[in-house]
DSSP file (Angstrom, degrees, kcal/mol; ACC not computed):
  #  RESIDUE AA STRUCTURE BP1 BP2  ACC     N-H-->O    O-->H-N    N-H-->O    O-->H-N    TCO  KAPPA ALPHA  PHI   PSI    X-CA   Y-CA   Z-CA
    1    1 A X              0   0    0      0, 0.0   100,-3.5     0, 0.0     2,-0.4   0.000 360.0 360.0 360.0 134.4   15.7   33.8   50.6
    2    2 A X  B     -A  100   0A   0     98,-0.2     2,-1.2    96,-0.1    98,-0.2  -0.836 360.0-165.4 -98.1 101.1   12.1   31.7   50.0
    3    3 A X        -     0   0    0     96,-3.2     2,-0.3    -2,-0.4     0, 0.0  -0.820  16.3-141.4-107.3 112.3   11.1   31.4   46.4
    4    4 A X        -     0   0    0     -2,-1.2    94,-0.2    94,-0.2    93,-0.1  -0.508   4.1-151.0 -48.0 102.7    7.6   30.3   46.4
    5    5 A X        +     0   0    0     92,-0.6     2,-3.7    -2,-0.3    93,-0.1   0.358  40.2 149.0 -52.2 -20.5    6.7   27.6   43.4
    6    6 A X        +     0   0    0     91,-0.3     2,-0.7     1,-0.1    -1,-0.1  -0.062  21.0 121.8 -64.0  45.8    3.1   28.7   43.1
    7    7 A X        -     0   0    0     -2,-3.7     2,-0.5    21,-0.0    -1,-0.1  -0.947  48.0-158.0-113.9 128.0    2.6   27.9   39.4
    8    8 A X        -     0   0    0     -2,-0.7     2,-1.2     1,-0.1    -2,-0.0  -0.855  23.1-134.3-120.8 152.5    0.1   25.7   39.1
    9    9 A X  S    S+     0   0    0     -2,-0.5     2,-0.1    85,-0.0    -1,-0.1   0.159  75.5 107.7 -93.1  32.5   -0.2   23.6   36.1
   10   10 A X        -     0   0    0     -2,-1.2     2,-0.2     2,-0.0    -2,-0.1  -0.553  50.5-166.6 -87.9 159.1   -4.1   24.5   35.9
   11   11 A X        -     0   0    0     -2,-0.1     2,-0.5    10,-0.0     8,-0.0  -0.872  23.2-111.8-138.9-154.8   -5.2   26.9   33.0
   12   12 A X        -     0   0    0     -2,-0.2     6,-0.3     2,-0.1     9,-0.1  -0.929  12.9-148.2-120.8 130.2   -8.4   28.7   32.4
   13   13 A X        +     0   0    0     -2,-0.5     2,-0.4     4,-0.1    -1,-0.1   0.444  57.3 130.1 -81.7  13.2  -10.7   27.6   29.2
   14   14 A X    >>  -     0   0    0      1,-0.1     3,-3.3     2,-0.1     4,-1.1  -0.497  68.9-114.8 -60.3 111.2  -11.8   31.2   28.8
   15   15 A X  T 34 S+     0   0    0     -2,-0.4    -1,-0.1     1,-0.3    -2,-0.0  -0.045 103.0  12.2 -64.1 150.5  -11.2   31.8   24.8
   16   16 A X  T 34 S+     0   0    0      1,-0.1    -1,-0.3    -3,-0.0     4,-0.2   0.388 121.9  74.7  79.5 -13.3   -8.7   34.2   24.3
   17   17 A X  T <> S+     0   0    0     -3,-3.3     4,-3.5    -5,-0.1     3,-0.5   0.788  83.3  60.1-105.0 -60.5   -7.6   34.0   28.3
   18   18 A X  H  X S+     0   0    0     -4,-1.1     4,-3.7    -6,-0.3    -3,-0.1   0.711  97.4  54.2 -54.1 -17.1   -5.8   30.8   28.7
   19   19 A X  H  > S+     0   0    0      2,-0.2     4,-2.7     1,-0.2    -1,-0.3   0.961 108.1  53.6 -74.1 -43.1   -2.8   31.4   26.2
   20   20 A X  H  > S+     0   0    0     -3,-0.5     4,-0.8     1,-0.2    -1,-0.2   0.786 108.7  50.7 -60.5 -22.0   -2.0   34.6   28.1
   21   21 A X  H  X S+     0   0    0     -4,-3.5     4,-1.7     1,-0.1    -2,-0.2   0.913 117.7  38.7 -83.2 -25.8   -2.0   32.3   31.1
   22   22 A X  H  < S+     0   0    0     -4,-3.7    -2,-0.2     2,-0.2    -3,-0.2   0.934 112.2  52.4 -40.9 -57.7    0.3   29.9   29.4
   23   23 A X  H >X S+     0   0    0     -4,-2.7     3,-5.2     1,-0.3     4,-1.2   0.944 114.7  42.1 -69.7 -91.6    2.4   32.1   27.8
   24   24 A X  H 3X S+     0   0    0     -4,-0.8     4,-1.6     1,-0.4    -1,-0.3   0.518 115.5  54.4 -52.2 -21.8    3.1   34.2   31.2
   25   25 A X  H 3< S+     0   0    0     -4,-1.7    -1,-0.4     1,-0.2     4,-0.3   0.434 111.3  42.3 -93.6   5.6    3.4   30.8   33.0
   26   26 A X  H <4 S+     0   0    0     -3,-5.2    -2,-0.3     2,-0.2     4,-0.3   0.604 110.8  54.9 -98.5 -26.5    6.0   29.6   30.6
   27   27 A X  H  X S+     0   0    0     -4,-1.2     4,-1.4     1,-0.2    -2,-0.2   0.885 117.0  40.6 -77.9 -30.4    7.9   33.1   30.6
   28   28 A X  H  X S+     0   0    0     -4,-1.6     4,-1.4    -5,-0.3    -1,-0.2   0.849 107.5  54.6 -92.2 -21.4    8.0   32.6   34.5
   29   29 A X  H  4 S+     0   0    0     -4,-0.3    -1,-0.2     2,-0.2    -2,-0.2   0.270 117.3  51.4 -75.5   5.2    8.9   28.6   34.6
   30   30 A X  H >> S+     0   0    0     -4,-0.3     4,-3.5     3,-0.1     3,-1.5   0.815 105.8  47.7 -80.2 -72.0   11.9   30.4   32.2
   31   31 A X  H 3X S+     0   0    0     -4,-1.4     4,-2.4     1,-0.3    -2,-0.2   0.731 115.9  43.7 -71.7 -38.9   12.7   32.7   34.3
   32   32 A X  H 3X S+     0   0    0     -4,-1.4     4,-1.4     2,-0.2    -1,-0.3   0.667 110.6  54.5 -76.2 -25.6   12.9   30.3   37.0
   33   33 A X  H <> S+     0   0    0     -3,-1.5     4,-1.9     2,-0.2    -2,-0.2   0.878 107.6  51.6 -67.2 -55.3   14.7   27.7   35.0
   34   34 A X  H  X S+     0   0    0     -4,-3.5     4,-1.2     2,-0.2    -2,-0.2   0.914 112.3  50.9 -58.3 -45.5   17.3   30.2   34.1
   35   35 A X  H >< S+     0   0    0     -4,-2.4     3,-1.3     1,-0.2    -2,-0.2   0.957 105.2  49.0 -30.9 -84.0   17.7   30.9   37.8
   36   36 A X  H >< S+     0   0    0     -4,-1.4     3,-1.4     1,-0.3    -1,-0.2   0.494 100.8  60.7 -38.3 -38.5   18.1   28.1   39.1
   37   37 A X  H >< S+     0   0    0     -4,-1.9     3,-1.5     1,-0.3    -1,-0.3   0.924 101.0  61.6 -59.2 -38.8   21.0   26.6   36.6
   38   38 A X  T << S+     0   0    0     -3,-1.3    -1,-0.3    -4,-1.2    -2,-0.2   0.647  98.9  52.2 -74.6  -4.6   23.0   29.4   37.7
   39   39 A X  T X  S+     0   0    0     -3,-1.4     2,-0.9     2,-0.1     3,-0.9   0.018  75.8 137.7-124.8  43.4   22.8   28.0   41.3
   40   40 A X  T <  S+     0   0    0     -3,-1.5    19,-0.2     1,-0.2     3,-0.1  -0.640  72.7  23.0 -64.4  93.3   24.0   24.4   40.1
   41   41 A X  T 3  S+     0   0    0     17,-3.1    -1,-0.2    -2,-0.9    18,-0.1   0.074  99.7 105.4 127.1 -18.0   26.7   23.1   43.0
   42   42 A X  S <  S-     0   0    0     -3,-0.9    16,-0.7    16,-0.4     2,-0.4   0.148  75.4-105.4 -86.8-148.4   25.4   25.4   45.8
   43   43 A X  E     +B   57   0B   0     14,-0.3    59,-0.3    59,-0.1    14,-0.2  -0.769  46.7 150.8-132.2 159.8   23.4   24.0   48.7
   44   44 A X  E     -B   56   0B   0     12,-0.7    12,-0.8    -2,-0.4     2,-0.2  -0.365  35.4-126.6 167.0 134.8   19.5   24.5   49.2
   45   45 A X  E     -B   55   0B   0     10,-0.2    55,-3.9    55,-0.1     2,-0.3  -0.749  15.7-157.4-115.2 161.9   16.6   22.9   50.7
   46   46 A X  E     -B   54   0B   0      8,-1.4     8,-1.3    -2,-0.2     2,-0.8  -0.879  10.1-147.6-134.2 134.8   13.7   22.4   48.8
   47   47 A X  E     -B   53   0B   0     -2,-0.3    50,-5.6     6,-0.2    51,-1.3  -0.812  13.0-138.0-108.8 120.8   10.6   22.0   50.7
   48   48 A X  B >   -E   96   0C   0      4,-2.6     3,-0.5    -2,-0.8    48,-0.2  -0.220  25.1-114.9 -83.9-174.6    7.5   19.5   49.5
   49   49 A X  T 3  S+     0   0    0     46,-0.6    -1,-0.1     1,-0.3    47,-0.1   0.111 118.9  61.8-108.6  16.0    4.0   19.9   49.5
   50   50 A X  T 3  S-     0   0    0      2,-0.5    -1,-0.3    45,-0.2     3,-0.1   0.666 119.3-114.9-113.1 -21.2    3.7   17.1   52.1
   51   51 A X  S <  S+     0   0    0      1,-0.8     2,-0.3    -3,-0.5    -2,-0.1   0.390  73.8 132.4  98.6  24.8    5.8   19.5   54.2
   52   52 A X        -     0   0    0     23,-0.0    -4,-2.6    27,-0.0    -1,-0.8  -0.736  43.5-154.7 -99.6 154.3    9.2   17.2   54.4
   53   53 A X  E     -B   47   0B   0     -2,-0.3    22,-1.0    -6,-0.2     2,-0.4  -0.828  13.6-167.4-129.5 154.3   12.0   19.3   53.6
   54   54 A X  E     -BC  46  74B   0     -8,-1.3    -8,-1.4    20,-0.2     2,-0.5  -0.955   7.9-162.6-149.3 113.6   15.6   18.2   52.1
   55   55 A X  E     +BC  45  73B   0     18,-3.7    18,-1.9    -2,-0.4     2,-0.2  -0.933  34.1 140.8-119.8 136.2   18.5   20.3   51.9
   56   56 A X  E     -B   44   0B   0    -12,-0.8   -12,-0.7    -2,-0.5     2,-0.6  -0.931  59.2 -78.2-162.5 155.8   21.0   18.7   49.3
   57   57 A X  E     -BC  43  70B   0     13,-1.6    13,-0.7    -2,-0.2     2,-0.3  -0.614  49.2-112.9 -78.5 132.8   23.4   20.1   46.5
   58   58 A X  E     + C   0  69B   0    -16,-0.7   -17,-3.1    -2,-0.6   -16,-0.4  -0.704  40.8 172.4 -70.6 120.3   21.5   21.2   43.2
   59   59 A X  E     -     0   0B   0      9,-1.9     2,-0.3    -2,-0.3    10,-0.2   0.508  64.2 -50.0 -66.7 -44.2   22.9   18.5   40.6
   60   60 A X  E     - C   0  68B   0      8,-0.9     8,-1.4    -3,-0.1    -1,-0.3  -0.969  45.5-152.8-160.7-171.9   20.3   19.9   38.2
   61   61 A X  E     - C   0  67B   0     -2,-0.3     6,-0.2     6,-0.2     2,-0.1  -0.740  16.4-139.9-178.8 148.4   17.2   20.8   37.3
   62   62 A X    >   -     0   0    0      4,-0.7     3,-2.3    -2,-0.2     4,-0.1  -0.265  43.2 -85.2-118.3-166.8   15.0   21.2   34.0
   63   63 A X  T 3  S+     0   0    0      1,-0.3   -30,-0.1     2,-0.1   -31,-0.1   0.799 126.7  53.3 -63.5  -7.6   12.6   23.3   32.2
   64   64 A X  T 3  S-     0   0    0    -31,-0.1    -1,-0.3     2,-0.0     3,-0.1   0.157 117.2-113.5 -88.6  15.0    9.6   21.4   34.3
   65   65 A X    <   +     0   0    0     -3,-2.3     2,-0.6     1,-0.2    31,-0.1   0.772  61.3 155.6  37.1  42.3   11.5   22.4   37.5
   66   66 A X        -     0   0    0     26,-0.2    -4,-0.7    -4,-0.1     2,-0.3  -0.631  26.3-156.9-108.4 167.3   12.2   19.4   38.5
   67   67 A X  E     -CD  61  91B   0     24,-1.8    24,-2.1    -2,-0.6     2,-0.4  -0.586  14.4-161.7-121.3 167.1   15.0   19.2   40.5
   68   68 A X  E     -CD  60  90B   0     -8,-1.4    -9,-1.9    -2,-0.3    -8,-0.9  -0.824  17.9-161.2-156.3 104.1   17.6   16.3   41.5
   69   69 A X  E     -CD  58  89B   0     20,-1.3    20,-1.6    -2,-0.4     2,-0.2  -0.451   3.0-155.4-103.6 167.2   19.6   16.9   44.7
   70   70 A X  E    S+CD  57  88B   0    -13,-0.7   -13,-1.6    18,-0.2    18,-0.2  -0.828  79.6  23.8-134.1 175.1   23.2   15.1   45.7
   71   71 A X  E    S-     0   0B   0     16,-0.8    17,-0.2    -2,-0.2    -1,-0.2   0.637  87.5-175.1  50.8  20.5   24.2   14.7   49.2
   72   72 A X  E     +     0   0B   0     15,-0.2     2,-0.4   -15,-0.1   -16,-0.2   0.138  15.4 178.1 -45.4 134.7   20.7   15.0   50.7
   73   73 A X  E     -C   55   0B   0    -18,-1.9   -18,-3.7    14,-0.0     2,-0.5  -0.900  31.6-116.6-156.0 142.8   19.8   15.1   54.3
   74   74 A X  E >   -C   54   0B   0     -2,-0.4     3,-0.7   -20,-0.3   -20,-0.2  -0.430  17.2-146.7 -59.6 108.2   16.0   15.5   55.9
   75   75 A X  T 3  S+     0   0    0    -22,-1.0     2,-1.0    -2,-0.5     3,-0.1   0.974  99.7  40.6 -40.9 -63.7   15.8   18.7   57.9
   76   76 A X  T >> S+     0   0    0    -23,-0.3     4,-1.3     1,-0.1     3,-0.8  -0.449  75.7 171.3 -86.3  59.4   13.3   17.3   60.7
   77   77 A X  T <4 S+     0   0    0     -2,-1.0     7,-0.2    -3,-0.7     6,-0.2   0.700  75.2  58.0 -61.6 -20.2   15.4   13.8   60.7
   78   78 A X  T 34 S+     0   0    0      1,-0.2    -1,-0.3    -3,-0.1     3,-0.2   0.936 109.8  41.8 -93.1 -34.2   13.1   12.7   63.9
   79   79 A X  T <4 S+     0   0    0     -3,-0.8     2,-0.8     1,-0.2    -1,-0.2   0.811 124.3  41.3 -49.6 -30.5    9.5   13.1   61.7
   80   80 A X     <  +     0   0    0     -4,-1.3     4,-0.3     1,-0.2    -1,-0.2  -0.839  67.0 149.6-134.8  79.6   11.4   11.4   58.7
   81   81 A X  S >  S+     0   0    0     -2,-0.8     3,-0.8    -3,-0.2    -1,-0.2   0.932  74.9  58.1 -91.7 -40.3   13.4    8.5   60.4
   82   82 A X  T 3  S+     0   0    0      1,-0.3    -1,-0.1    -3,-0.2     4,-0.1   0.265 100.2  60.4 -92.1   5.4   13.0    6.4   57.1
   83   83 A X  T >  S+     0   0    0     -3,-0.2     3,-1.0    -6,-0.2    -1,-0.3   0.551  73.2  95.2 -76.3 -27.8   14.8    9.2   55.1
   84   84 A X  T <  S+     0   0    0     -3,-0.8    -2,-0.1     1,-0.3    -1,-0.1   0.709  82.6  53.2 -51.2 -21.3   17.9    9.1   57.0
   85   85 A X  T 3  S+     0   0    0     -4,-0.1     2,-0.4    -3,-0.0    -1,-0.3   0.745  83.1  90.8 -98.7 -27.4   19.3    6.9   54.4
   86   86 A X    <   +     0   0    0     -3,-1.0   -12,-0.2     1,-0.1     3,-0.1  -0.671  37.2 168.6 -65.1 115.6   18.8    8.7   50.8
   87   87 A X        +     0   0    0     -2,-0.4   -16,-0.8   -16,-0.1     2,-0.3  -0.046  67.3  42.8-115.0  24.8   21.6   10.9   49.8
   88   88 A X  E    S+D   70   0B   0    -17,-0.2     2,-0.4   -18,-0.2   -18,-0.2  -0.968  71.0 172.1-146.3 166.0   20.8   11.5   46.5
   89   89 A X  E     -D   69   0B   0    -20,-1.6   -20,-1.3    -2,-0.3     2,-0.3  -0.985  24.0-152.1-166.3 153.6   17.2   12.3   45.4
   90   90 A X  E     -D   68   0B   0     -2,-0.4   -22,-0.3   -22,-0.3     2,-0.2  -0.783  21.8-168.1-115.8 159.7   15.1   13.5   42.1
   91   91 A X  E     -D   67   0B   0    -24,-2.1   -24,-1.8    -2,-0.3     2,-1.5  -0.670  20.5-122.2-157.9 130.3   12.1   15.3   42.9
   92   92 A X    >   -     0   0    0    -26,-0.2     3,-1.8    -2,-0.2     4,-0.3  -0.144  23.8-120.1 -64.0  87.7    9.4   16.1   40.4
   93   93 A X  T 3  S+     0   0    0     -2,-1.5     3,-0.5     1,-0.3    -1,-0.1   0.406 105.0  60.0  34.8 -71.5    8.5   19.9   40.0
   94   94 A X  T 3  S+     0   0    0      1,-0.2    -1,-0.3   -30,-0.1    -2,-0.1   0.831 100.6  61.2 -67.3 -18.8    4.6   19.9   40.9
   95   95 A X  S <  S+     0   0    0     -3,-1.8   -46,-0.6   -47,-0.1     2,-0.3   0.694  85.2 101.9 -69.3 -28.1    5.6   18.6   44.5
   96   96 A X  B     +E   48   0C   0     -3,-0.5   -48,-0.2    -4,-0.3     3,-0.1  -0.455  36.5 166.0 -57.4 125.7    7.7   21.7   45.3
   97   97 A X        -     0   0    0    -50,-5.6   -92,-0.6    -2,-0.3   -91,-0.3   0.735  64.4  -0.6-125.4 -13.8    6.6   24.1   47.4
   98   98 A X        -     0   0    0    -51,-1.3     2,-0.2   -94,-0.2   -51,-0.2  -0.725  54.0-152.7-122.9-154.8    9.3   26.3   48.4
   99   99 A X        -     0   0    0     -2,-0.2   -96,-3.2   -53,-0.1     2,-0.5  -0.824  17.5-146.9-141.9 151.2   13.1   26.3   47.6
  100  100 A X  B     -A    2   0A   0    -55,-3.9     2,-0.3    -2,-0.2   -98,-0.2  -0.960  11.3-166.6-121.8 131.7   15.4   27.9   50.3
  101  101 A X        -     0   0    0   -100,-3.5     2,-0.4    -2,-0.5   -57,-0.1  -0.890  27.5-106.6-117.6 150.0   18.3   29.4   49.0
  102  102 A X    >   -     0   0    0    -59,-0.3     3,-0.9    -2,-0.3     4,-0.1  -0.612  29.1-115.9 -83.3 156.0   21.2   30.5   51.5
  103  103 A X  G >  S+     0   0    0     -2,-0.4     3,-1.0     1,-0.3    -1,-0.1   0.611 115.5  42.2 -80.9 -33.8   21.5   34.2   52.1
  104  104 A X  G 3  S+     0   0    0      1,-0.2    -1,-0.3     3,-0.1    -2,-0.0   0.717 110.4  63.8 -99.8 -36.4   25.5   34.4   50.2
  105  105 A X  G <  S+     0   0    0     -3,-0.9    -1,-0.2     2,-0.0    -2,-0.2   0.661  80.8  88.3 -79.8   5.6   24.0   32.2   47.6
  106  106 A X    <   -     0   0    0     -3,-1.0     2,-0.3    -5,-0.1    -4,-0.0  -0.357  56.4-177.7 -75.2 164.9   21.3   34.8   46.4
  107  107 A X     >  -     0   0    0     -2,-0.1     4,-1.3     1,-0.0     3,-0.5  -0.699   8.9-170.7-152.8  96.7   22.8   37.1   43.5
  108  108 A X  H  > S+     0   0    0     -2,-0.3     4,-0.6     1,-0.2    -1,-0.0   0.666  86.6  59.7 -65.4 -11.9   20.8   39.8   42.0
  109  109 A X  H  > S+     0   0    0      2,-0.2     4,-2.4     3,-0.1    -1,-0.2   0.637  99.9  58.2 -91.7 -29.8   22.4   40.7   39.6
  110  110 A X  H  > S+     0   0    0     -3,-0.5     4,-1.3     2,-0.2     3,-0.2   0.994 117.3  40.3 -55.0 -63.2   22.1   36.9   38.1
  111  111 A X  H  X S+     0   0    0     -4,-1.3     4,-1.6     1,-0.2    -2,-0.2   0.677 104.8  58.3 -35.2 -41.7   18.3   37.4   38.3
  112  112 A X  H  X S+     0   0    0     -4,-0.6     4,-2.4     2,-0.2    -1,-0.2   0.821 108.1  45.9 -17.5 -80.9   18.4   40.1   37.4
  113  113 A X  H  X S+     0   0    0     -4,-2.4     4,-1.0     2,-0.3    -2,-0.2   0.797 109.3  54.4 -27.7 -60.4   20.2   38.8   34.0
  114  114 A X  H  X S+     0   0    0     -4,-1.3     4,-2.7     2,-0.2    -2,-0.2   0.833 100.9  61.1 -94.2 -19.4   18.1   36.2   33.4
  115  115 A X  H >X S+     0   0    0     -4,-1.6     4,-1.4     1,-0.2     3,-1.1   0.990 109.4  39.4 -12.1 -92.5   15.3   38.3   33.5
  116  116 A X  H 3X S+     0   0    0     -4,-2.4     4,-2.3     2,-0.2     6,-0.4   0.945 112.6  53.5 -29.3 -52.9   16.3   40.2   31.0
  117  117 A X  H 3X>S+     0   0    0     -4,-1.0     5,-1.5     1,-0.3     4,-0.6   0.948 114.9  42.4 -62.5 -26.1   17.7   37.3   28.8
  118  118 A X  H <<5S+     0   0    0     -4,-2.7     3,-0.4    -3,-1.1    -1,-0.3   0.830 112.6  61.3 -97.8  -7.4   14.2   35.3   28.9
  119  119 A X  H  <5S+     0   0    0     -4,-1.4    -2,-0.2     1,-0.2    -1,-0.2   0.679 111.1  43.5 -38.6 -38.4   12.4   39.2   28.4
  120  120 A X  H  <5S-     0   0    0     -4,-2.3    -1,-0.2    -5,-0.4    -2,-0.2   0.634 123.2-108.8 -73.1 -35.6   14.1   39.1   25.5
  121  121 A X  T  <5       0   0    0     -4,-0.6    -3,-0.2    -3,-0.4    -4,-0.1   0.161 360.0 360.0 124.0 -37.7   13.6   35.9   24.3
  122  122 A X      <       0   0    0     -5,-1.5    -4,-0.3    -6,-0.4    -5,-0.1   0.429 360.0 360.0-137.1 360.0   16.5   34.3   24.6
C-alpha cells in the first residue's frame, strides 16, 4: 500500500478560505500521525522528493511527520553508493513523498479507528 504525502505546507490568503485549509490540513496530518504510530516497529520504505528511497524500521514519528527510521538500507544501493553506510536515519516531513507500507502490515480497521478518534476530536 502507497500513502501519498501531498500536504503541502502552502495555504491560501483568501479571507475566510485559508483556516478551512488549515483546519482540514491539520485534521489530515492527525489522521496520518495517528496512523502511523500504530505502525511503530514494522518495516517500510519511505521514498524522498529527490527520488532516493530507504526502507528501515519506523522508530518514530511526530505530529510534523517526520519520521526517524532504524536499520536503514537504500533501495537502488548502485545510484546511492555513499548511502550504503547509514543505518539509522531521521528524515524531515516536507521531503517525503510517498511511504510504502508492506501488504500484512496495512490494517483497516486501525485506520479506520483513528479516523474516527481524530473525527471526534480526540
Amino acid at each position: 500500500m502507497v500513502i501519498p504525502l501531498l500536504l503541502h505546507r502552502s495555504s491560501v490568503s483568501v479571507p475566510g478560505v485559508s483556516c478551512a485549509l488549515t483546519d482540514a490540513r491539520s485534521f489530515f496530518l492527525q489522521l496520518f500521525f495517528s496512523y502511523f504510530k500504530e505502525l511503530v516497529g514494522k518495516e517500510v520504505t519511505v521514498e524522498l522528493k529527490n527520488d532516493l528511497a530507504i526502507r528501515g524500521t519506523l522508530h518514530s514519528v511526530d505530529q510534523y511527520l517526520n519520521i526517524k527510521l532504524e536499520n536503514t538500507r537504500v533501495v537502488d544501493q548502485d545510484k546511492y553508493p555513499h548511502m550504503l553506510s547509514v543505518r539509522n536515519c531521521f528524515i524531515r516531513g516536507s521531503v517525503v513523498r510517498y511511504v510504502l507500507l508492506p501488504q500484512d502490515g496495512v490494517d483497516i480497521d486501525i485506520l479506520h479507528d483513528a479516523t474516527r478518534r481524530e473525527a471526534r476530536g480526540g
